[in-house]
C-alpha positions as CSV (number, residue, x, y, z in Angstrom):
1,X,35.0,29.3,10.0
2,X,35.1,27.9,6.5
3,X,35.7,24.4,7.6
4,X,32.7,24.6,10.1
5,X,30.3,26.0,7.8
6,X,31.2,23.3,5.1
7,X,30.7,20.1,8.4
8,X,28.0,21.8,8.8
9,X,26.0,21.9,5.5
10,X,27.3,18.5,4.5
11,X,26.3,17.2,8.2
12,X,22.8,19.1,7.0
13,X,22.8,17.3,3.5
14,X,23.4,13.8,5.5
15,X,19.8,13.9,7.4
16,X,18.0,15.5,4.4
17,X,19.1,12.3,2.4
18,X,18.0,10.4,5.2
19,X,14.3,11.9,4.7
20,X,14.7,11.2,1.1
21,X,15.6,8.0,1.8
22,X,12.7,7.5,4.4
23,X,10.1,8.8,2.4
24,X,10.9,6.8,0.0
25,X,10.2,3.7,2.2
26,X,7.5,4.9,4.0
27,X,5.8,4.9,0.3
28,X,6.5,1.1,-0.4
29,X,5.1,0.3,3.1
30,X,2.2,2.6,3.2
31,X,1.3,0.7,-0.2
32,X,0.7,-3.1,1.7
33,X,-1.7,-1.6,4.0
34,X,-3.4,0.8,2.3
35,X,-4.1,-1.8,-0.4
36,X,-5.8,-4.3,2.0
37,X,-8.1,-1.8,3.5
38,X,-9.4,-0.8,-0.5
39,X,-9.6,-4.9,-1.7
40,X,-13.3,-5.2,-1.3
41,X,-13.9,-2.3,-2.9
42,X,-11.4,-3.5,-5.6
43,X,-13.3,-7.0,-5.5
44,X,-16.4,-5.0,-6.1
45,X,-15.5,-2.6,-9.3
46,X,-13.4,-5.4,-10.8
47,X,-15.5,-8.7,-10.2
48,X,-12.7,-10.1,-9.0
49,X,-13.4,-14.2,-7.5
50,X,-12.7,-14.4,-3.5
51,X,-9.3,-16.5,-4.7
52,X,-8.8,-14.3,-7.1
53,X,-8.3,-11.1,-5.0
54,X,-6.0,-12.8,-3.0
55,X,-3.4,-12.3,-6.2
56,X,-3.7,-8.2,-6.0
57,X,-1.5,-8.6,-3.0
58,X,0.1,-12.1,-3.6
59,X,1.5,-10.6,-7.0
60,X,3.3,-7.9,-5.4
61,X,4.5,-10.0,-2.5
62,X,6.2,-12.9,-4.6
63,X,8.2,-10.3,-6.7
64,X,9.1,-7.8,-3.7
65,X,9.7,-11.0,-1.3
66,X,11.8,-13.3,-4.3
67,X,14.1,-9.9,-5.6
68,X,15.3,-8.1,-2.5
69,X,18.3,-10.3,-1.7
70,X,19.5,-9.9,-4.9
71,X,18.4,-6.3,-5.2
72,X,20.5,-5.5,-2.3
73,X,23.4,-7.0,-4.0
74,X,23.1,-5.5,-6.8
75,X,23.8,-2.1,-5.2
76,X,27.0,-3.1,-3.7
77,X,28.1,-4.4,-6.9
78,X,27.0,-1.7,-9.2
79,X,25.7,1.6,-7.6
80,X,23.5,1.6,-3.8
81,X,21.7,5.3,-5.6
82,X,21.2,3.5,-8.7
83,X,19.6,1.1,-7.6
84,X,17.4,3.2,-5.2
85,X,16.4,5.3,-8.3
86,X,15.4,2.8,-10.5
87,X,13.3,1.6,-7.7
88,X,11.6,4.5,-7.7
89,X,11.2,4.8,-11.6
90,X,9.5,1.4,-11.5
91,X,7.1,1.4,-8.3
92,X,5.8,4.9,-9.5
93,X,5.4,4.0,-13.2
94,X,3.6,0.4,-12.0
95,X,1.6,2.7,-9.7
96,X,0.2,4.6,-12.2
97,X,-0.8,1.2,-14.6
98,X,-2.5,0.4,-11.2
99,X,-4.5,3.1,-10.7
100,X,-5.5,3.1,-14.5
101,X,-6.5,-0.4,-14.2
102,X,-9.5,-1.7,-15.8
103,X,-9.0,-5.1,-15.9
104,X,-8.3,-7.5,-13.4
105,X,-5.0,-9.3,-15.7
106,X,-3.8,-5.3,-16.0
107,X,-4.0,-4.9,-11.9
108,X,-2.5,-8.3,-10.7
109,X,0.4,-7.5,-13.9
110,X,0.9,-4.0,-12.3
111,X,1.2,-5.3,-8.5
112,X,3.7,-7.7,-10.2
113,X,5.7,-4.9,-11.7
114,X,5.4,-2.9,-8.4
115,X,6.8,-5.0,-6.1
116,X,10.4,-5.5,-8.1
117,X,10.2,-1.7,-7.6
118,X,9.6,-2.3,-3.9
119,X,12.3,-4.6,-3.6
120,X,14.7,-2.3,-5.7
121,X,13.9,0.8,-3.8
122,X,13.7,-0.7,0.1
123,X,16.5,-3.4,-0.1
124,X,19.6,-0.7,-0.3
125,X,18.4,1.6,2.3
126,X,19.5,0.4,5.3
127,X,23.0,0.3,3.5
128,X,23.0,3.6,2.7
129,X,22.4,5.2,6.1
130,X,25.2,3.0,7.6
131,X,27.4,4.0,5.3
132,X,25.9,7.9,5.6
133,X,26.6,7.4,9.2
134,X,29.8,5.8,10.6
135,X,29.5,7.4,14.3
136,X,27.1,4.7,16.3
137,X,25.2,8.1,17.8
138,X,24.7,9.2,14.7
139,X,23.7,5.8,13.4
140,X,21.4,4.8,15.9
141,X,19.8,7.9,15.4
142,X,19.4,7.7,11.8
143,X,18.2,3.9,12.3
144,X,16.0,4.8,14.6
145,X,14.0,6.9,12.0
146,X,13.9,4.2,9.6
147,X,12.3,1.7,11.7
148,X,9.5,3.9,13.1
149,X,9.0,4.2,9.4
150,X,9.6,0.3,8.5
151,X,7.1,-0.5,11.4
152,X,5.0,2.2,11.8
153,X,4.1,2.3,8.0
154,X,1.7,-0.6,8.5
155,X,-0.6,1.3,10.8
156,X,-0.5,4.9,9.0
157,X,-1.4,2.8,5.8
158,X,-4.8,1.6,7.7
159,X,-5.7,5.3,8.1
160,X,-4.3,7.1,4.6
161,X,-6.3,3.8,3.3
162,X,-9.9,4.0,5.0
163,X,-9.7,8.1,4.0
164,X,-8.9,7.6,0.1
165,X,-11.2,4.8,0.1
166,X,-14.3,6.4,1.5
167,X,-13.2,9.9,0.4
168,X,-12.5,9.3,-2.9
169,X,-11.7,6.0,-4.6
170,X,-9.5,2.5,-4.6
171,X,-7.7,4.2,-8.1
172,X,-6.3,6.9,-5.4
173,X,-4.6,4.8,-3.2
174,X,-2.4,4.2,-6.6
175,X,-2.6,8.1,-8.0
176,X,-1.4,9.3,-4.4
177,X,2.0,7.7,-5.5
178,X,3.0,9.3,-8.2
179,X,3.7,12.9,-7.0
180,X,5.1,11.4,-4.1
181,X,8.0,9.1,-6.3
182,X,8.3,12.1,-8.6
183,X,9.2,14.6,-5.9
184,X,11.8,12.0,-3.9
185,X,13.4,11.0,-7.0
186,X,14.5,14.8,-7.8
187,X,15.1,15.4,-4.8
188,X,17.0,11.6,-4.3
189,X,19.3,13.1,-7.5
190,X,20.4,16.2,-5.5
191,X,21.4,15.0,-1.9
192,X,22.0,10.8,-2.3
193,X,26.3,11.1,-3.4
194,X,27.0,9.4,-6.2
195,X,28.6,5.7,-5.2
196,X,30.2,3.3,-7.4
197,X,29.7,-0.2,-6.3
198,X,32.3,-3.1,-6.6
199,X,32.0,-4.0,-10.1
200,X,31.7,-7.7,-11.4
201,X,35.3,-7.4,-12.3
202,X,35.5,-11.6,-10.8
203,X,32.6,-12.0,-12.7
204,X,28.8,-12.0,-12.1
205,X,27.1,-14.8,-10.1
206,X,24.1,-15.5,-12.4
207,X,23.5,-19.2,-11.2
208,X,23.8,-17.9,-7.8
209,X,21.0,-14.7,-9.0
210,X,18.8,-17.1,-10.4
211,X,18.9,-19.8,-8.2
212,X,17.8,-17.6,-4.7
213,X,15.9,-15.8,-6.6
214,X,13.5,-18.7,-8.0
215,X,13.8,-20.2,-4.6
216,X,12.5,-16.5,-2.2
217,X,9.7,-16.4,-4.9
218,X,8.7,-20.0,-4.9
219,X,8.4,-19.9,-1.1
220,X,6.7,-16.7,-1.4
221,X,4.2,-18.3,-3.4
222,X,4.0,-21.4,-0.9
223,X,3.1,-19.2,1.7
224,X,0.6,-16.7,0.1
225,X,-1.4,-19.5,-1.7
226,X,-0.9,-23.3,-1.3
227,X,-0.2,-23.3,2.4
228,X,-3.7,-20.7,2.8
229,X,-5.7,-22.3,0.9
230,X,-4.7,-25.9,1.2
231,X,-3.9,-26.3,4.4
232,X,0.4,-27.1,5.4
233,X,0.0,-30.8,4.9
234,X,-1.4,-30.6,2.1
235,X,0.9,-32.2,-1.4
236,X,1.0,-28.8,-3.2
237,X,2.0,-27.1,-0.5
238,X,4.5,-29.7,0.6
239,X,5.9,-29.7,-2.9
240,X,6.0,-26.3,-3.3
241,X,8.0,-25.8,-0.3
242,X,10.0,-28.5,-0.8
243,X,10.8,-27.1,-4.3
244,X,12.0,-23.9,-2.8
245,X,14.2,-25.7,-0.1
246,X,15.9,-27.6,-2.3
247,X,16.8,-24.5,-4.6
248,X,18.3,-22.6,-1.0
249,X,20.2,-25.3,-0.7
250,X,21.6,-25.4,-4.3
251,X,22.1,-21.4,-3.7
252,X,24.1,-21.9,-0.7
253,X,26.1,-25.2,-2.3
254,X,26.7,-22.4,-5.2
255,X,27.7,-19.4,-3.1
256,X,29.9,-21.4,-0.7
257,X,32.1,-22.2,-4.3
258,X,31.6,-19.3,-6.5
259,X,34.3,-16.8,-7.2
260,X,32.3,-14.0,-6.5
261,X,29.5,-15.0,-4.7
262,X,26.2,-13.1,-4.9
263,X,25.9,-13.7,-1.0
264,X,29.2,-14.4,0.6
265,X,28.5,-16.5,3.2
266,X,31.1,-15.5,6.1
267,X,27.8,-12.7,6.2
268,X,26.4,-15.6,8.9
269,X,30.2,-16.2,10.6
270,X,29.1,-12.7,12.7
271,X,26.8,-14.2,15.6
272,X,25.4,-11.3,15.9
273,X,24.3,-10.7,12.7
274,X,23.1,-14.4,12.1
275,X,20.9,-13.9,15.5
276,X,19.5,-10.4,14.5
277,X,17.5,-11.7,11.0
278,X,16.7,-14.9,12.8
279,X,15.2,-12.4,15.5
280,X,13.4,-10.5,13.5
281,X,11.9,-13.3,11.6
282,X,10.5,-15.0,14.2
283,X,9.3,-11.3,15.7
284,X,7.7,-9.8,12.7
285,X,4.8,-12.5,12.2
286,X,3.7,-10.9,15.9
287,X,3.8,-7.2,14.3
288,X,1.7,-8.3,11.6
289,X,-0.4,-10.5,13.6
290,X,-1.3,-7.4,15.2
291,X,-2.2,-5.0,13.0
292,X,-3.9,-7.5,10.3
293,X,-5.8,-10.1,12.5
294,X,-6.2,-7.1,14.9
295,X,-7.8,-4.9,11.7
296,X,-10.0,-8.0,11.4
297,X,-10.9,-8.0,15.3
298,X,-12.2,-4.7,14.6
299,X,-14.0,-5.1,11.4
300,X,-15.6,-8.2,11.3
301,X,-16.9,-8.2,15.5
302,X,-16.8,-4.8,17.2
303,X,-17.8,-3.6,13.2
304,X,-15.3,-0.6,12.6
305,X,-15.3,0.9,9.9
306,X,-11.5,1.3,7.7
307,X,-11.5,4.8,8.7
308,X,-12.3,3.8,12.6
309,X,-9.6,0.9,12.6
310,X,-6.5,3.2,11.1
311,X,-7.7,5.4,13.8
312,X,-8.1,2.7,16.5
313,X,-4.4,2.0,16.1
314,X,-3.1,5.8,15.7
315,X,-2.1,5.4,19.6
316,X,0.7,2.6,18.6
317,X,2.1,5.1,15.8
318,X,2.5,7.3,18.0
319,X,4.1,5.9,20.5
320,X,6.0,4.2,18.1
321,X,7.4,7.2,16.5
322,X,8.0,8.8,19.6
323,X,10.3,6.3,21.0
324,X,11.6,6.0,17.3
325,X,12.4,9.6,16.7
326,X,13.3,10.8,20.4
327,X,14.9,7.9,22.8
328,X,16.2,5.3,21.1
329,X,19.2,5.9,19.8
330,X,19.7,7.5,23.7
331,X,18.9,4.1,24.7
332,X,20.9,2.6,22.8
333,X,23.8,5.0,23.7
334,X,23.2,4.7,27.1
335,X,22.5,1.0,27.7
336,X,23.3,-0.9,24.2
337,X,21.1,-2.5,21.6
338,X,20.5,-5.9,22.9
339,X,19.8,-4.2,26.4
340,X,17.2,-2.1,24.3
341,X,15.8,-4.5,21.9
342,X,15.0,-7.0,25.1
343,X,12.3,-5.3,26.8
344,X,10.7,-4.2,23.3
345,X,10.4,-8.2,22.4
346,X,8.5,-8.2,26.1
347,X,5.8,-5.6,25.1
348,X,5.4,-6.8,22.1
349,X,4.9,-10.5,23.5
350,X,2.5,-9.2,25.9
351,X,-0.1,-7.1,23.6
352,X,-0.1,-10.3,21.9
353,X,-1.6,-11.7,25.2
354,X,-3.8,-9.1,25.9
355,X,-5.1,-9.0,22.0
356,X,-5.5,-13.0,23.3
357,X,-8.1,-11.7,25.8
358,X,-10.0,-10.0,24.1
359,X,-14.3,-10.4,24.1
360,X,-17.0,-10.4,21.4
361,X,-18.2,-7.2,23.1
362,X,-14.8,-5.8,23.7
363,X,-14.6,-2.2,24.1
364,X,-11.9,0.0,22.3
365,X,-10.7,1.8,25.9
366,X,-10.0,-1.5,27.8
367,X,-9.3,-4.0,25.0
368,X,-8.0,-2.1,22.1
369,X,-5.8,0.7,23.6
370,X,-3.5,-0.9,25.7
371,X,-2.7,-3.3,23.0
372,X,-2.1,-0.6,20.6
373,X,-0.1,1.3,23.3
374,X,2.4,-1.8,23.8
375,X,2.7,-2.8,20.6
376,X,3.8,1.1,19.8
377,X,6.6,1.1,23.1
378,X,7.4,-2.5,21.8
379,X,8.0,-1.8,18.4
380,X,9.9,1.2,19.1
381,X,12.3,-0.1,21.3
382,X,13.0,-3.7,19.8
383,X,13.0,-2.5,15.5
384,X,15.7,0.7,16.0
385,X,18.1,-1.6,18.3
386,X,17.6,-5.0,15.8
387,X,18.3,-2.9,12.7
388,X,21.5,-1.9,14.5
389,X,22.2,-5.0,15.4
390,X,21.8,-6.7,11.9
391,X,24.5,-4.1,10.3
392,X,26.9,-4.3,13.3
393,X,30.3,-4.5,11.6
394,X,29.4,-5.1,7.9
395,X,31.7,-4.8,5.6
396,X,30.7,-1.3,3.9
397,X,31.5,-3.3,0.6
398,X,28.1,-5.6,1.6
399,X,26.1,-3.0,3.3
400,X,23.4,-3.4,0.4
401,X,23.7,-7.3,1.1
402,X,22.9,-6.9,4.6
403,X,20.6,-4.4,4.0
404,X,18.5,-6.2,1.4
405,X,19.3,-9.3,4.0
406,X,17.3,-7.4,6.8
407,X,14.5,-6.9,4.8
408,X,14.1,-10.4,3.2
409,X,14.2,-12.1,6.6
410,X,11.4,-9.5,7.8
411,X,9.3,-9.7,4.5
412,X,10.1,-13.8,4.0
413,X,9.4,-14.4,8.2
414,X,6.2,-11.9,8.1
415,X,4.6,-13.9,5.2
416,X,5.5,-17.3,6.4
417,X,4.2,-16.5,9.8
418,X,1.1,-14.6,8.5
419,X,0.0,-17.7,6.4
420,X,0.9,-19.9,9.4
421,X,-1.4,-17.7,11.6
422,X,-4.0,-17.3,9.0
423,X,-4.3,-21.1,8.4
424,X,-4.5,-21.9,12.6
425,X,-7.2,-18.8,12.7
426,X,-9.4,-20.3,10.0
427,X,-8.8,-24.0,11.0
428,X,-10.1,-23.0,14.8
429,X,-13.3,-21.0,13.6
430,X,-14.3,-23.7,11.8
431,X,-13.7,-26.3,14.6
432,X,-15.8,-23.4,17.2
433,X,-18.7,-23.6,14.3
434,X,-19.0,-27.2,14.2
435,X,-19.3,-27.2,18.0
436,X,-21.7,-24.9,17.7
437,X,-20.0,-21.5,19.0
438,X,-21.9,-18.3,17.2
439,X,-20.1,-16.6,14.2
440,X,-18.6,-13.8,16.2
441,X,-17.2,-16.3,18.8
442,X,-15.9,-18.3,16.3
443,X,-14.1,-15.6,14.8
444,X,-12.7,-14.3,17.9
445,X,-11.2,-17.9,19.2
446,X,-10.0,-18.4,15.9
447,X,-8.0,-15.0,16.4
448,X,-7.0,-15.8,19.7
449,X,-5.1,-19.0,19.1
450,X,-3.4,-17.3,16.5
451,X,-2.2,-14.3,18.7
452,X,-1.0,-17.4,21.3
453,X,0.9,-18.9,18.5
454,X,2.2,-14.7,17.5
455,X,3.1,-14.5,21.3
456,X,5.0,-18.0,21.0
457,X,7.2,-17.1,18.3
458,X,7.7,-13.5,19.7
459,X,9.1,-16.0,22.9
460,X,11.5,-17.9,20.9
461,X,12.5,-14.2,19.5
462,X,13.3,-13.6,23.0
463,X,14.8,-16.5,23.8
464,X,17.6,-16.5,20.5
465,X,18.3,-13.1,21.5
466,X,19.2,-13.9,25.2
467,X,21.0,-17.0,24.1
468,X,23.3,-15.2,20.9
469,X,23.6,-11.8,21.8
470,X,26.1,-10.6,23.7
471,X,25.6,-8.0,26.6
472,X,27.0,-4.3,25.5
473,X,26.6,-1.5,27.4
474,X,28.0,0.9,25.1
475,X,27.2,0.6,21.0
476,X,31.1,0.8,20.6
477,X,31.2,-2.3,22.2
478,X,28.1,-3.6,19.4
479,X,30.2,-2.1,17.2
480,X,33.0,-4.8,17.1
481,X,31.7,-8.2,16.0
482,X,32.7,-11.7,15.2
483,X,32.1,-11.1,11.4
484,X,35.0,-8.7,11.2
485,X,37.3,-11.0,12.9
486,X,36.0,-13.5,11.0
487,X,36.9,-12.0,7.9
C-alpha cells in the first residue's frame, strides 16, 4: 500500500514538473508574439525610426537564436534545473528593465538580455521531460503537451497581445511577466529533482563555445537585417553569411577533434535524429508564415484589428491543443511517429495553399477559418511526433544537447525562412505596384508567393521525411535508433 501511494505521488510530482516546465515555455513564446502585435505602439511612445524597431525583436532573436546550442549543453554538463532557473532569473529580471523602459538603447539592451534568458530557460526542456519520462506512452504524452505549447504559443501571444495593448499598455506585455517567472521559479525549486550534469572533468570546450556561438548569432543577424533590408544578393548580406558559414565549419572542424566536444558529433550518425531537425527546419518557416504574414493578411487588407486577428486564429489553438493534449501520443502509440507526423506536414502544406487563395475581399468564414482549422490539425499532429522523433534514443547524458538542438534548428530555420519569405513578399508587391496593381492587391500577391514558397519548403519537409524515416508502427520500434548503435 505504501509502495503504491509513494508511485503514485512521485508519478503525480512528474506531470506537475511538467506544467512547471511548460509554463515556463509557454512564457518565452508568448513573449515573440505578443511583442509584435504592441511594436507600433512601441514605435509611437519611443520615436523609434521604421529600421530601428526592427532591433526590439532582432535584439532578442540574435541572443536567444546564437545561445541555445550551447545553453543546452551546458545543462548536461553542469545541471539541466540549473540552467532552467537561471533562465528564469534572467528573462524575468530583463522583463522588468523592459517594461520600465524609457529609452529606446534601455529597451533594444533589455530584449538583448531577455533572449539569453529565453535560450537558457527553453533549450533544456525537452531534455528534462525525456529524461522525466522513459516509458514512450508516457513520453509522447508529456511531448505532446510541450508542442501544443511550442506551437500554439504563437497564436495565444496574438490574443494576450491585442488585449494588453488596447486594454492597458505596451509596458504590460513586459509587467505580465514577472508574477508569472516568480511563481514557476518557486514552484520549479520544489518539483524539478535536483540533477548533476557531467562535469568538465575532460575539460571545457571554450573554442568550441565561442566559435558556434559567434557563428548562430552572426547568421541570426544575416537573417533579421542584411538579408531584409538589402536584399540576399546583396555584399553585406553575402558577407555576413559567409562569415557565419565559415565559423560552422571551424566549429564542426573543432568538435570533430576536441576531447570533450561541446557537440559530439556522432549526435547526426542517428538518421533519424539528423532527419527530424532538418524536418522541422524546413517546416517551421510554414508555421510562421502562417501566423505572421497571415496577421498581416488580416491587418493591412480585411483591416482587423490585434484583438480581432488573435481571435481570428483562436480556432487553430484550439484544435491544436486538442490534438496536442488528447490524441497524439494515442497516435503515436497506435500508429508510430513518422506515421503521425506525415499527414500533419500534409495539412500544414495545404492551409498554406488555401492562405495562397486568398482575395482582397476575403471573408473570415470561407478564407480564414479553414486555414486556421488546418494549420491547428497540422501542427498538432506533425510538432508532438517530430519532437519525439528528434530525442529518439539520445543518450540521457546529451538530452540538453538535443534538446537545445531541437530548438536551434526550429528558431535558426523559422528566421532564415521568415526573412526569405519576407524579402520574396516585399520584392513581389513592389513588382505588382510598378505594373500598376492597387495597394491591397499588391499586398495580397506579394503574400501569396510567399505562402507558395512556405508550401514548397513544407514539400521538401515531406519529402526528407518519406525519404529518412523509417516506417514504425509501434514507438518501441522509434525507440531504437541508429545513434545508439552508432555509439
Amino acid at each position: 500500500m505504501t509502495t503504491d501511494s509513494t508511485t503514485t505521488a512521485s508519478d503525480r510530482s512528474r506531470w506537475v514538473a511538467l506544467v512547471v516546465l511548460c509554463i515556463g515555455m509557454l512564457m518565452i513564446v508568448l513573449d515573440v508574439t505578443v511583442v509584435n502585435v504592441a511594436l507600433p505602439t512601441i514605435q509611437d511612445d519611443l520615436g523609434f525610426s521604421q529600421s530601428n524597431l526592427a532591433w526590439v525583436v532582432n535584439a532578442y532573436m540574435i541572443a536567444f537564436g546564437g545561445l541555445l546550442l550551447l545553453a543546452g549543453r551546458l545543462g548536461d554538463l553542469i545541471s539541466r534545473r540549473g540552467v532552467f532557473l537561471a533562465g528564469l532569473g534572467v528573462f524575468t529580471a530583463a522583463s522588468l528593465v523592459c517594461g520600465l523602459a524609457q529609452s529606446q538603447a534601455m529597451l533594444v539592451g533589455a530584449r538583448f538580455v531577455q533572449g539569453v534568458g529565453g535560450a537558457m530557460t527553453s533549450a533544456v526542456i525537452l531534455g528534462m521531460i525525456v529524461t522525466m519520462f522513459p516509458a514512450p506512452r508516457d513520453q509522447a504524452k508529456a511531448i505532446g503537451v510541450f508542442a501544443f505549447v511550442a506551437s500554439a504559443g504563437g497564436s495565444i501571444g496574438l490574443l494576450a497581445g491585442g488585449v494588453i495593448t488596447q486594454a492597458v499598455n505596451w509596458h504590460w506585455i513586459f509587467f505580465v511577466n514577472l508574477p508569472i517567472g516568480v511563481a514557476t521559479a518557486v514552484m520549479a525549486t520544489r518539483v524539478l529533482a535536483h540533477d548533476r550534469g557531467a562535469g568538465f572533468g575532460q575539460g571545457a570546450d571554450v573554442a568550441g563555445a565561442a566559435l558556434v556561438t559567434c557563428a548562430l548569432m552572426l547568421l541570426v543577424y544575416t537573417m533579421v537585417k542584411p538579408a531584409v533590408e538589402d536584399g540576399w544578393g546583396a555584399t553585406r548580406t553575402l558577407a555576413c553569411g559567409g562569415a557565419a558559414l565559415g565559423l560552422l565549419v571551424l566549429f564542426i572542424a573543432r568538435e570533430a577533434t576536441a576531447r570533450n566536444p561541446l557537440m559530439p558529433l556522432r549526435v547526426f550518425r542517428s538518421r533519424t535524429v539528423a532527419a527530424s531537425n532538418a524536418i522541422q527546419a524546413l517546416l517551421v518557416p510554414g508555421m510562421f508564415g502562417s501566423f505572421f504574414l497571415g496577421a498581416l493578411y488580416l491587418e493591412r487588407i480585411l483591416g482587423y484589428s490585434p484583438l480581432q486577428i488573435g481571435l481570428a486564429f483562436l480556432p487553430a489553438t484550439v484544435v491544436m491543443g486538442t490534438l496536442s493534449f488528447r490524441y497524439s501520443e494515442r497516435l503515436i502509440t497506435r500508429f508510430g511517429a513518422r506515421n503521425t507526423l506525415m499527414p500533419g506536414i500534409v495539412l500544414i502544406g495545404m492551409s498554406l495553399a488555401l492562405w495562397a487563395r486568398t482575395p482582397v475581399d476575403g471573408t473570415y468564414v470561407l478564407d480564414v477559418l479553414p486555414v486556421a482549422t488546418l494549420l491547428g490539425a497540422g501542427a498538432g499532429l506533425a510538432f508532438p511526433a517530430l519532437m519525439g522523433l528528434a530525442m529518439t534514443g539520445v543518450d540521457p547524458a546529451e538530452a540538453g544537447l538535443a534538446s537545445g538542438l531541437v530548438n536551434t534548428s526550429a528558431q535558426v530555420g523559422g528566421a532564415l525562412g521568415m526573412a526569405l519569405l519576407a524579402t520574396i513578399a516585399a520584392t513581389r508587391t513592389e513588382s505588382l505596384r510598378s505594373a500598376g496593381d492597387s495597394a491591397a492587391a499588391a499586398l495580397n500577391g506579394g503574400y501569396h508567393l510567399a505562402y507558395v514558397i512556405g508550401a514548397a519548403l513544407v514539400v521538401a519537409a515531406f519529402a526528407v521525411g518519406a525519404l529518412a524515416l523509417r516506417n514504425e508502427r509501434e514507438p518501441a520500434a522509434a525507440a531504437q535508433p541508429a545513434y545508439s548503435e552508432a555509439r
